[in-house]
N, C-alpha and C positions, 0 to 999 in steps of 0.2 A: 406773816411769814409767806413768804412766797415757796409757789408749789405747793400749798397744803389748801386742802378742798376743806369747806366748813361747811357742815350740815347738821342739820337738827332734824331730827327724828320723829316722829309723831305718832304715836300709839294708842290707838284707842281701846281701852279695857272696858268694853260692855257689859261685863257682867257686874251687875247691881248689888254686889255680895259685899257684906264689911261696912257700908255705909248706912247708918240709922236715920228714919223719913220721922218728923212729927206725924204727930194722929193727923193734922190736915193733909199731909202728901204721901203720896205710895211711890212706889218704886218706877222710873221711867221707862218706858223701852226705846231705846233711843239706837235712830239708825242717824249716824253722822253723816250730813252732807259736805258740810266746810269747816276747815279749824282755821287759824290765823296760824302762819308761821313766824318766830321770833324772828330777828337780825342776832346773828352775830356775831359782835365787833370783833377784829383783830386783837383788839388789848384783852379782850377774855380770853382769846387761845392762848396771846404772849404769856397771860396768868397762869397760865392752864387748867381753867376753868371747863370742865366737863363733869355729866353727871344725869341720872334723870331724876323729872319731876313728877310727882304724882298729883292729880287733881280730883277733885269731888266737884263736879261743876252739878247745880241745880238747875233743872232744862222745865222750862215750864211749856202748858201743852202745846205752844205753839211753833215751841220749835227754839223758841229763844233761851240764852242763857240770861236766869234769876242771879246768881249767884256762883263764884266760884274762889278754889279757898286750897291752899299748899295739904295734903296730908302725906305724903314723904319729899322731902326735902330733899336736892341735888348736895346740898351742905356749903352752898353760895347763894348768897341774897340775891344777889344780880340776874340768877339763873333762874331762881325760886320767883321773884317778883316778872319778868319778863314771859316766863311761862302763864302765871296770873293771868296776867294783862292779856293772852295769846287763848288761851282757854275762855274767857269770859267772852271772845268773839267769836266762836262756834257757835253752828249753824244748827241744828238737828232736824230730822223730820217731824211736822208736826204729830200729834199723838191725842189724839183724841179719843175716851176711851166711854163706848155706851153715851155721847151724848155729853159727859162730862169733863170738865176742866180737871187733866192729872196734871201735876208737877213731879215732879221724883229727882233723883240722886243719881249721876255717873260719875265713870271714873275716864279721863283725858290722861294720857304720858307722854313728857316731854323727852326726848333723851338727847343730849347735849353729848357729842361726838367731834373730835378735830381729828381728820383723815388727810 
């Protein structure tokens, strides 16, 4: 569409609340240095694909993301999966804690806006 700005939003929800660690991980504290920003297409706005996503990304101590995984839905795959993909390439400060190797659980938001 011409004339219409496309942006995607990027939220990060540090607080470590809602999300359950196995016994081997605790809770991260995670100061975000970089997230990856999605694309996107023209054919999602023509869709009108908007919506945010919520992530649980696993940040190990180093700063890197372990793992990352949808827990609320934009209610579009395309949004849902490209958020994944966008989340699992954040960056975080490493966390080193007493000497030892923490991992833990945050939370990333995508929000998917056509302006």
């Amino acid at each position: 569409m011409i004339g219409k700005l496309h942006t995607v939003a990027i939220a990060f929800a540090l607080s470590m609340t809602g999300l359950t660690a196995t016994a081997a991980e605790t809770t991260a504290s995670a100061n975000t240095l970089e997230c990856g920003v999605p694309d996107y297409p023209t054919a999602w706005l023509d869709d009108g694909l908007e919506g945010t996503v919520r992530l649980a990304v696993l940040v190990n101590a180093d700063g890197s993301v372990k793992d990352a995984k949808v827990v609320r839905s934009s209610g579009y795959r395309e949004l849902d999966k490209a958020s994944r993909r966008a989340g699992a390439s954040c960056k975080f400060a490493a966390n080193p804690k007493a000497g030892n190797s923490v991992t833990g659980w945050t939370t990333v938001q995508y929000k998917w806006v056509a302006q």
